[in-house]
C-alpha positions as CSV (number, residue, x, y, z in Angstrom):
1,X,14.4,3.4,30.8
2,X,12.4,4.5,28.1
3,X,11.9,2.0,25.1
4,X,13.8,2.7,21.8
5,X,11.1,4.7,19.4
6,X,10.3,2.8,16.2
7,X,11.6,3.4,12.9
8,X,13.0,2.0,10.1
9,X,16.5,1.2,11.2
10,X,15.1,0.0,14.6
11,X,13.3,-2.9,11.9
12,X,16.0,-3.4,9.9
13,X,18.2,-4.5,13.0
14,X,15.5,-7.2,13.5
15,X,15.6,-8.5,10.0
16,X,19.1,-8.3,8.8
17,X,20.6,-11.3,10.1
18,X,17.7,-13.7,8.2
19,X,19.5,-14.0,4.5
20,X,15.1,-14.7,3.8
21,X,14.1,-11.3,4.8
22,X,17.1,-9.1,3.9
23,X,20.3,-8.3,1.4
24,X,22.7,-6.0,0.9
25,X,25.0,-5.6,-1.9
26,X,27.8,-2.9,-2.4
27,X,27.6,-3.8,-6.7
28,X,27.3,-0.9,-8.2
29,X,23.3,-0.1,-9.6
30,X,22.4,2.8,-11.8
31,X,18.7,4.2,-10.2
32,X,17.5,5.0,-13.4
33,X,15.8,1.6,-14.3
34,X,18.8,-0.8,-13.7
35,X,18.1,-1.0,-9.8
36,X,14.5,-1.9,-10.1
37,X,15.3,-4.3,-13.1
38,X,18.1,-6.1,-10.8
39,X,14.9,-6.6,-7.6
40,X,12.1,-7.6,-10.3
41,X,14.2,-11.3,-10.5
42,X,15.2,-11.3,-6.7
43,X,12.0,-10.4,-4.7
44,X,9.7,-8.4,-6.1
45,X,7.0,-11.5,-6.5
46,X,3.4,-9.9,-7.1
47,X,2.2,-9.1,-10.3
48,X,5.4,-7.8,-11.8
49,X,6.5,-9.4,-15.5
50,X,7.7,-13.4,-15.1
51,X,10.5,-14.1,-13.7
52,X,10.1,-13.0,-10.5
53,X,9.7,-14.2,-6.9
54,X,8.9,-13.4,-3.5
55,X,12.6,-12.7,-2.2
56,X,14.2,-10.8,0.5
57,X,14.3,-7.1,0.8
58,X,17.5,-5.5,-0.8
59,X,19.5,-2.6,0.4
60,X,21.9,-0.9,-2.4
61,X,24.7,0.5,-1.1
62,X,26.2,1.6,-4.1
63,X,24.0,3.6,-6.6
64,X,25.1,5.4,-9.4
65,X,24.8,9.4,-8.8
66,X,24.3,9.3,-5.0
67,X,27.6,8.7,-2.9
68,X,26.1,8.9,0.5
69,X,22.7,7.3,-0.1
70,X,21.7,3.5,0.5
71,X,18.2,2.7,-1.5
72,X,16.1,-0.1,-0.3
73,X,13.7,-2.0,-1.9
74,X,11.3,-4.7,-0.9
75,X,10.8,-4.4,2.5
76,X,7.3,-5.4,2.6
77,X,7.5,-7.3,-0.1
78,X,6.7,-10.7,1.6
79,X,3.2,-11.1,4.1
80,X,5.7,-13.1,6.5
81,X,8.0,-10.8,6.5
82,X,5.3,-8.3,7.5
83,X,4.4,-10.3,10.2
84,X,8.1,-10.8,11.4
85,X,8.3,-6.9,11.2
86,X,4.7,-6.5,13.4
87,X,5.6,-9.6,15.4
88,X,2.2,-10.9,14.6
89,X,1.0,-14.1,12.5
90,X,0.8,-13.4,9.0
91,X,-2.3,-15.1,8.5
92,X,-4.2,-12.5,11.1
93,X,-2.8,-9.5,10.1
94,X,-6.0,-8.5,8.7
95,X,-7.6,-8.8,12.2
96,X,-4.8,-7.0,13.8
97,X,-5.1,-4.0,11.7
98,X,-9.0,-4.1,12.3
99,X,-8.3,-3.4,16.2
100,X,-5.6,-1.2,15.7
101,X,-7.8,1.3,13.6
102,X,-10.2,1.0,16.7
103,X,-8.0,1.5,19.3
104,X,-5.6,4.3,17.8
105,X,-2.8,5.8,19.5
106,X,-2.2,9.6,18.6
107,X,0.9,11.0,17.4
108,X,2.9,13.2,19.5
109,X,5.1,16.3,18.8
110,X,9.3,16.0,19.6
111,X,11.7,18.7,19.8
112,X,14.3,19.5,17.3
113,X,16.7,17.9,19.4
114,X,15.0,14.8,19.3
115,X,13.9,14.9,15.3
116,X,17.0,12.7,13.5
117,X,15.1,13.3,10.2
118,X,16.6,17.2,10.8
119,X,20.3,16.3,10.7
120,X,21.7,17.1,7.4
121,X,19.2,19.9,6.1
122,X,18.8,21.2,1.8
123,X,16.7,24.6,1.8
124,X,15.5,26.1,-2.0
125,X,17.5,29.1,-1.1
126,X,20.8,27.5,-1.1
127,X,23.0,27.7,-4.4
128,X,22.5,25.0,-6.2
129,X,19.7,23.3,-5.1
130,X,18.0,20.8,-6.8
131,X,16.0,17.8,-5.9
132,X,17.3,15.5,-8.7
133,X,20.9,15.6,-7.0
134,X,19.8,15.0,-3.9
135,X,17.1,12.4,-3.8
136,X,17.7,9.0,-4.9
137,X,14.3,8.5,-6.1
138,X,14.7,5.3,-8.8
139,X,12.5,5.1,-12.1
140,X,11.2,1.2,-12.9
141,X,11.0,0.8,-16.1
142,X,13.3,2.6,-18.6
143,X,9.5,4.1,-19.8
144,X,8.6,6.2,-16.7
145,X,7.8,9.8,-16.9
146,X,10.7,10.6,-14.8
147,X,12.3,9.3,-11.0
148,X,9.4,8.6,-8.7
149,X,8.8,9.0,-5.0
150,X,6.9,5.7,-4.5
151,X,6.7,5.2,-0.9
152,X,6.1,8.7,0.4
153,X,3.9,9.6,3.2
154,X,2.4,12.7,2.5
155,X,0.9,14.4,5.7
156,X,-1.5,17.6,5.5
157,X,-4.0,19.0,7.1
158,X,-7.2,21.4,6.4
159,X,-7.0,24.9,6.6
160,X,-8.0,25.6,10.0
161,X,-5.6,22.7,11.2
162,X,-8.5,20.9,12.7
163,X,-7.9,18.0,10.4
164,X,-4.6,16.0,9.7
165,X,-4.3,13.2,7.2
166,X,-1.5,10.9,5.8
167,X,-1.1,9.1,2.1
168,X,0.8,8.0,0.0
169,X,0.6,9.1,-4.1
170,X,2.9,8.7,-7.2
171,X,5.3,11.5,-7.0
172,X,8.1,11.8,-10.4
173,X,10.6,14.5,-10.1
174,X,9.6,17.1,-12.6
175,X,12.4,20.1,-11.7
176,X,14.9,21.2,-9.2
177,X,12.5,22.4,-6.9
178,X,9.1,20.8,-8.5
179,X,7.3,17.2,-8.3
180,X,4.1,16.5,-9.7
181,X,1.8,13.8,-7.6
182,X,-1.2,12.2,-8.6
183,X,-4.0,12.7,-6.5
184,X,-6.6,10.0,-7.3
185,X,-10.4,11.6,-7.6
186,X,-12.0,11.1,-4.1
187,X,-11.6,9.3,-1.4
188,X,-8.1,10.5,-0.6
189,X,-8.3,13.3,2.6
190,X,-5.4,14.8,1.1
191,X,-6.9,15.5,-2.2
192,X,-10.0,17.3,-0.2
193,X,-7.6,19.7,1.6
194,X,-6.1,20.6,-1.5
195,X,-9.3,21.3,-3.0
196,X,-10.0,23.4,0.0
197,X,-6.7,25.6,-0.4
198,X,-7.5,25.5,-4.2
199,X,-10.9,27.3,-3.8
200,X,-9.2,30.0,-1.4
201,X,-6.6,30.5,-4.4
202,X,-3.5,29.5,-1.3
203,X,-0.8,26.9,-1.4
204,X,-1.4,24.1,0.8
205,X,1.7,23.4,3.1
206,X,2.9,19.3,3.6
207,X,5.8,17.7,4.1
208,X,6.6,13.6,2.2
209,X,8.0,11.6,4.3
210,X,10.2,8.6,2.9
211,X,11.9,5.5,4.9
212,X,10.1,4.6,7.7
213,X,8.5,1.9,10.0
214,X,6.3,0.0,8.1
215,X,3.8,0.3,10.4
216,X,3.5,4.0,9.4
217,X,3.5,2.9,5.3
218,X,1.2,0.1,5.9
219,X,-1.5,2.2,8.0
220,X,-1.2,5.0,6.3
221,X,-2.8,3.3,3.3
222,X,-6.6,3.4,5.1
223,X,-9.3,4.7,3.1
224,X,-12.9,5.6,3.8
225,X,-15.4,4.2,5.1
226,X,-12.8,2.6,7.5
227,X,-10.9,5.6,8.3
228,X,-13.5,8.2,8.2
229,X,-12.5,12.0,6.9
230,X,-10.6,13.7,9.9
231,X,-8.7,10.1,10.7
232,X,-5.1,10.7,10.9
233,X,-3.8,7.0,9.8
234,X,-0.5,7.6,12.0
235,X,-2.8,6.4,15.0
236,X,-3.0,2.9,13.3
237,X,0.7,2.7,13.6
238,X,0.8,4.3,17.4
239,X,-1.4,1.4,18.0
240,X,0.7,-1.8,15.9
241,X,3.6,-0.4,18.1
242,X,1.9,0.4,20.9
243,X,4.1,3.8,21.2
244,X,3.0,7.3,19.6
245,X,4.6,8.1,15.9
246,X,6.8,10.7,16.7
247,X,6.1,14.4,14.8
248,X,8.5,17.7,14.4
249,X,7.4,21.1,13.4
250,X,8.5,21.5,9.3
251,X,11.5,24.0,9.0
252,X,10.6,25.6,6.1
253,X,6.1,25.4,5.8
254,X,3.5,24.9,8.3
255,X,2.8,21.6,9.0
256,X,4.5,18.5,10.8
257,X,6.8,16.0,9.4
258,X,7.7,12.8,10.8
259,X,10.5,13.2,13.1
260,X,12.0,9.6,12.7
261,X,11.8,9.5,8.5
262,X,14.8,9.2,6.6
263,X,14.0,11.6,4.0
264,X,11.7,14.4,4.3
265,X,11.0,16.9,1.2
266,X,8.4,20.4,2.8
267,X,6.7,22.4,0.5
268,X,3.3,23.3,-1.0
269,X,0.7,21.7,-3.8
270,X,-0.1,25.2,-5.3
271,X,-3.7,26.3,-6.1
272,X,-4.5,26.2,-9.6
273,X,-1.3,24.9,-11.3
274,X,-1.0,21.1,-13.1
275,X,1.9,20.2,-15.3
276,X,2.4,17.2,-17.8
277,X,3.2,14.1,-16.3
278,X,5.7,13.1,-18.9
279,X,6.8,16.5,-19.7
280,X,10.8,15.5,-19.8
281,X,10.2,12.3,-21.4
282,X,7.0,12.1,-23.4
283,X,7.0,8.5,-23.5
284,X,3.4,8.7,-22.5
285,X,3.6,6.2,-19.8
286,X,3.7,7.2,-15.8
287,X,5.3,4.1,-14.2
288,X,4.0,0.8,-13.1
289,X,1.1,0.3,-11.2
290,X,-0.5,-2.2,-9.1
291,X,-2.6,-4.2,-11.7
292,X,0.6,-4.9,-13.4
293,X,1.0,-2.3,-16.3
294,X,1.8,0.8,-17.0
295,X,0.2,3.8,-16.0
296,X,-0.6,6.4,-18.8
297,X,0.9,9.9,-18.2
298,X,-1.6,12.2,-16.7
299,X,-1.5,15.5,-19.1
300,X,-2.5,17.7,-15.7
301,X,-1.0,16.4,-12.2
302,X,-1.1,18.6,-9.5
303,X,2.1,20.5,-8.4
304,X,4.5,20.5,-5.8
305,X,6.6,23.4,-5.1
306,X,9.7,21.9,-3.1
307,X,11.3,24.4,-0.1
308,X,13.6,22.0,1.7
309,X,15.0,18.2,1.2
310,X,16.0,16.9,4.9
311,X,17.5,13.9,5.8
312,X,19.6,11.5,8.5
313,X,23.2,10.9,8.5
314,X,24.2,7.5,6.0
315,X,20.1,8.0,5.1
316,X,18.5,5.2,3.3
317,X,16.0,5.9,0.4
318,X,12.6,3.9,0.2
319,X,11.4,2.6,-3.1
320,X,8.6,0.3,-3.8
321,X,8.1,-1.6,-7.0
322,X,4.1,-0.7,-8.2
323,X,3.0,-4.4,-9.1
324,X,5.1,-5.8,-6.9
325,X,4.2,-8.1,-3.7
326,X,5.2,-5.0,-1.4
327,X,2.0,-3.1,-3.4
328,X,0.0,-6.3,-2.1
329,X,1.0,-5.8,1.6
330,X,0.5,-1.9,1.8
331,X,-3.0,-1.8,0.2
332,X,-4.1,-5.6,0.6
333,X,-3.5,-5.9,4.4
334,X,-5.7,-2.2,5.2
335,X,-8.1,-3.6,2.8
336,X,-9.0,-7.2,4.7
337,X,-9.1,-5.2,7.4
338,X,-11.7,-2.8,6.2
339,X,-13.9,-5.9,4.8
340,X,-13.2,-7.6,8.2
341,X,-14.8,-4.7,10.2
342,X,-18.1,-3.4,7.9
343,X,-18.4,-7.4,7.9
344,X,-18.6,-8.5,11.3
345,X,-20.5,-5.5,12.5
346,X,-23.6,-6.8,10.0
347,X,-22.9,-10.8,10.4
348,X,-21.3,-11.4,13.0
349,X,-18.7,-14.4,13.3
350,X,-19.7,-15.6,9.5
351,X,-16.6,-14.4,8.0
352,X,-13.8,-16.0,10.1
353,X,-10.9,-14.6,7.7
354,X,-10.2,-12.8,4.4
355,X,-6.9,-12.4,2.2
356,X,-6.1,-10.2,-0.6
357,X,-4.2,-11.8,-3.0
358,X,-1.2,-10.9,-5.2
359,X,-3.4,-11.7,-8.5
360,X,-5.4,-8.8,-7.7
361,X,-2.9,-6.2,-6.2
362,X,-4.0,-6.6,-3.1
363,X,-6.9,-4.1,-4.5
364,X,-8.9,-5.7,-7.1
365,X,-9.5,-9.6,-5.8
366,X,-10.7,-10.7,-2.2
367,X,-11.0,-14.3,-1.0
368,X,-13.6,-14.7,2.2
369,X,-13.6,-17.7,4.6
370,X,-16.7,-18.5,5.6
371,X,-18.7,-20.1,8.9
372,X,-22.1,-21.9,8.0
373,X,-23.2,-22.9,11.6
374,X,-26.8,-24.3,10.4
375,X,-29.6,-23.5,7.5
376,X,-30.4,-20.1,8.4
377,X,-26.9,-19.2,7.6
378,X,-27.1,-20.4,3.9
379,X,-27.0,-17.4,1.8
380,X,-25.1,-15.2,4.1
381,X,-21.9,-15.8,2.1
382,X,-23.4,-13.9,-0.1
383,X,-24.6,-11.3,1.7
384,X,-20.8,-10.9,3.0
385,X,-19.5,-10.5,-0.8
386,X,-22.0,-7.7,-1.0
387,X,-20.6,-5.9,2.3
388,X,-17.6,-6.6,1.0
389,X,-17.8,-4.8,-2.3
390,X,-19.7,-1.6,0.3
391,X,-16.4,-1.4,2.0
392,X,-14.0,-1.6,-0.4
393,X,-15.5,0.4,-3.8
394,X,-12.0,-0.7,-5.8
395,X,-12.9,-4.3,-5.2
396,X,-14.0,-6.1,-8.5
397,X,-14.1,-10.1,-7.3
398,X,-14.9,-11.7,-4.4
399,X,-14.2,-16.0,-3.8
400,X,-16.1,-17.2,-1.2
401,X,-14.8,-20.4,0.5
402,X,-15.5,-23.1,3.5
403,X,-13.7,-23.1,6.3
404,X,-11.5,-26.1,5.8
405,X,-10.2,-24.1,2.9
406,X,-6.6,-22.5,2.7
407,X,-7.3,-18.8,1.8
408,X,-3.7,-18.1,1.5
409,X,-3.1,-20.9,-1.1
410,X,-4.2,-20.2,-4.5
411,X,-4.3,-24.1,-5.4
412,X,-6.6,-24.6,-2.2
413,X,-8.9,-21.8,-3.5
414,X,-9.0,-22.9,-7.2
415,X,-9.8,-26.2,-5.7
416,X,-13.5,-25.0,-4.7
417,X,-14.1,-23.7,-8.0
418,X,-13.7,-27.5,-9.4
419,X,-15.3,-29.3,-7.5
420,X,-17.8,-26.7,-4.9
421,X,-19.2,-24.9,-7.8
422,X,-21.2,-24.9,-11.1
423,X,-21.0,-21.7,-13.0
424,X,-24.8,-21.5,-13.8
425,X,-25.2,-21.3,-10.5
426,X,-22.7,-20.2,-7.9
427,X,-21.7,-17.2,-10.1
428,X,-23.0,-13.7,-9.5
429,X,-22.6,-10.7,-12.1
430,X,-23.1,-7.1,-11.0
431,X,-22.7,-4.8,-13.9
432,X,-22.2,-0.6,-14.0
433,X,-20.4,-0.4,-10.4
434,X,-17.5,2.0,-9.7
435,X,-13.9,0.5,-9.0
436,X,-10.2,1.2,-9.9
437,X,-9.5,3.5,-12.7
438,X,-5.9,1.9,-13.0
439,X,-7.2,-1.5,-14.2
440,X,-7.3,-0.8,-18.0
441,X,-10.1,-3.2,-18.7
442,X,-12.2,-0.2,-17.2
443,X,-12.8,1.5,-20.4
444,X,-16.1,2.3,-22.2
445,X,-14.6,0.7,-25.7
446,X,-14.0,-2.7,-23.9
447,X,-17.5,-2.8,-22.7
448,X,-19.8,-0.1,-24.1
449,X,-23.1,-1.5,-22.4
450,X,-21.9,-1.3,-19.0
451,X,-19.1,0.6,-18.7
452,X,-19.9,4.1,-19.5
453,X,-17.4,6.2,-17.9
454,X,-13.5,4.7,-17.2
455,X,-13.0,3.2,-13.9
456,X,-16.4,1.7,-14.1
457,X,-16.7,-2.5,-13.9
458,X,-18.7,-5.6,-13.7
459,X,-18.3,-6.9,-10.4
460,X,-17.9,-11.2,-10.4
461,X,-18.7,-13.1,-7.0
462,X,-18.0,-16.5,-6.8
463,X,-19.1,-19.0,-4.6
464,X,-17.3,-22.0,-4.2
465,X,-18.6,-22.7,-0.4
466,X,-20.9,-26.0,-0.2
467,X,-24.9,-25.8,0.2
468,X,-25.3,-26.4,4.1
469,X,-27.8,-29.4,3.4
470,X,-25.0,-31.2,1.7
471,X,-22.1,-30.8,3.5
472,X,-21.5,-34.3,4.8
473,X,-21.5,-35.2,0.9
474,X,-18.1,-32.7,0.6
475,X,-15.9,-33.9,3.6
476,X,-12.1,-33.8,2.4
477,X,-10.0,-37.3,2.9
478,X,-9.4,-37.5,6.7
479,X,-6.2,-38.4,7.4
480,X,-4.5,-39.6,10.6
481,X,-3.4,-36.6,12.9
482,X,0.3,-37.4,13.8
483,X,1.3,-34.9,16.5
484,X,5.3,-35.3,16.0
485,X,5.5,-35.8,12.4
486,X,8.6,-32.8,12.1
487,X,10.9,-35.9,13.9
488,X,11.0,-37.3,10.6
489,X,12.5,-34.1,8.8
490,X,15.4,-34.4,11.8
């Protein structure tokens, strides 16, 4: 008997009896700013505005506007809950995403028949159509330019179809039948395809794909050098799974979609059109991002000309909160991954693991474990922060730390910095490098001498590991190793 394919709901089944992981709630929420509001005190955690906490994940089935549409939030929201979901350790997840970009599994192509992402279909030629009405897409913060697709997968290819790529952008629902998405200046495969059909003055076909496993969401956010140009990400999630991500031909443009998504909006980016970001609204904010604020309105997104909204029976709707701890999973997970990889190929077995905290967005801060086996090796840490920043360009600190430190707790990693490390020392400063354009200390008037150009940055390593020749004299308080110390908590 063939095994079940993977997809959202197949995830959900596993989580929804553990009141940690996962919540429903049939109160009434109005999507426009009220449902994200309600999830920033339950479980958003990350960098959103105190209080907050790392929580469950919440599915609303009640929201204002949409009678037959559940919207969940916070899925990924929790690294253990990520591991739960990939039935992996939480702590190695950056490791198991390393070998599952090297060993992909392609997608593969269903029929109809078999594509429950076609069951209740919305074309642009029907009367009445309009994409406002029929996707529950929330907005965060009563600020935002408009609703937002947040967690969408877009998937495109080049024009000659050699090439296929899936990302995920900011999308806000500008019209009945138009979205505009934010494309972020290189890197993005998607963005270079566009540019292609831009040049030959064509509109460039792709379907957005919303609700599905989060192997798909979390793989799909792989960026150069890791996933080189002409790397379809959906192989990353074949491989977490083990079975192929399933694809159907697009009923309206052509290009695949993903046959298992809940939602699925086809249509085109068209050549040589932009619109106002904030165009109904013109609050001159986007919505939140990652770092933890809000993103200005961009005056010239690119366009998407919607032909057909598809979706499953009882469909569930996908939001993610921007500076939440779900941002941290999608972006931070691919990223220790990447760092992992350029790493061990140049050093190998120095850098035994590496987390991506919430306090940078997963993004913007990386914490490095490292393995000093004798003299020779003192100095490589810093050689690793180096590789570190090569791999990841949107990377602005690195902490390096000893082995016997707790990466994933933030008092362990302080720790080093009081009482492994003097600042005249242990502190490196690189000054004019490229990173995120987002974080909004990245602007010429903050620091005219180095920063020229926004999304430019001083880089900051610090090094909190102990000089090898002194170790002995920075041995923690040994303790006695009791083997059956949980009979006590009985």
């Amino acid at each position: 008997m063939a095994e079940e394919p993977w997809d959202l709901r197949r995830v959900l089944d596993e989580i929804k009896d553990d009141p940690k992981n996962y919540h429903e709630t049939d109160v009434p929420v109005d999507p426009e700013a009220e449902l994200s509001g309600v999830y920033r005190y339950i479980g958003a955690g990350g960098t959103v505005e105190r209080p907050t906490k790392e929580g469950p994940a919440m599915m609303f089935n009640n929201v204002k506007g949409f009678p037959d549409t559940r919207v969940l939030i916070g899925l990924m929201a929790s690294r253990r809950r990520v591991g739960k979901m990939f039935h992996h350790d939480y702590q190695t997840l950056g490791q198991f995403l390393n070998e599952s970009v090297s060993n992909p599994i392609a997608p593969v192509t269903v029929k109809e028949a078999d594509a429950p992402a076609h069951e209740v279909v919305y074309k642009a030629t029907d009367a009445g159509f309009d994409i406002r009405k029929l996707v529950a897409a929330p907005t965060n913060t009563p600020q935002d330019a408009g609703p937002y697709i947040t967690v969408g997968v877009v998937f495109g290819s080049n024009m000659d179809k050699s090439k296929s790529d899936v990302t995920i952008h900011r999308m806000v629902l500008e019209d009945k039948d138009k979205l505009g998405i934010y494309i972020m200046p290189g890197g993005r495969h998607i963005g270079a395809f566009a540019e292609e059909y831009e040049k030959a003055n064509k509109p460039m076909p792709i379907t957005i794909n919303i609700g599905l496993d989060p192997a798909v969401t979390i793989g799909a956010t792989f960026e150069p050098p890791t996933t080189p140009f002409g790397y379809n990400e959906l192989g990353v999630a074949g491989a977490i799974r083990k079975q192929a991500v399933q694809l159907v031909d697009g009923l309206t443009v052509d290009e695949k979609a993903i046959a298992r998504s809940e939602y699925t909006l086809e249509g085109y980016i068209m050549p040589n059109e932009r619109i106002q970001e904030d165009i109904n609204t013109h609050t001159g904010k986007a919505m939140p991002e990652f770092p933890g604020y809000d993103g200005d309105a961009n005056p010239a997104l690119q366009v998407i000309k919607v032909t057909a909204v598809t979706h499953r029976k009882n469909a569930i709707m996908q939001s993610v909160i921007g500076p939440s701890e779900e941002h941290v999973s999608m972006a931070g997970i691919p990223t220790e991954a990447s760092i992992l990889q350029l790493v061990d190929r140049a050093i190998p077995g120095k850098v035994k693991n590496v987390y991506n905290p919430p306090a940078g967005g997963g993004k913007l801060m990386t914490i490095m474990q490292i393995h000093k086996e004798n003299e020779a090796d003192e100095g490589i840490q810093r050689q690793a922060a180096l590789l570190a920043f090569s791999a990841f360009k949107e990377l602005k600190t690195v902490i390096l730390v000893d082995e016997d430190v707790d990466i994933f707790d933030m008092n362990d990693v302080i720790w080093t910095m009081n009482t492994r490390f003097q600042a005249d020392q242990d502190i490196m400063v690189l000054p004019g490098m490229r990173n995120h354009p987002l974080d909004p200390s990245e602007r010429p008037q903050y620091d005219p001498k180095s920063i020229r150009f926004r999304g430019m940055s001083s880089k900051l390593v610090i090094d909190g590991t102990v000089p090898f020749d002194m170790k002995d004299q920075f041995e923690r308080a040994q303790f006695m190793k009791v083997d059956d110390w949980e009979k006590y908590l009985k």
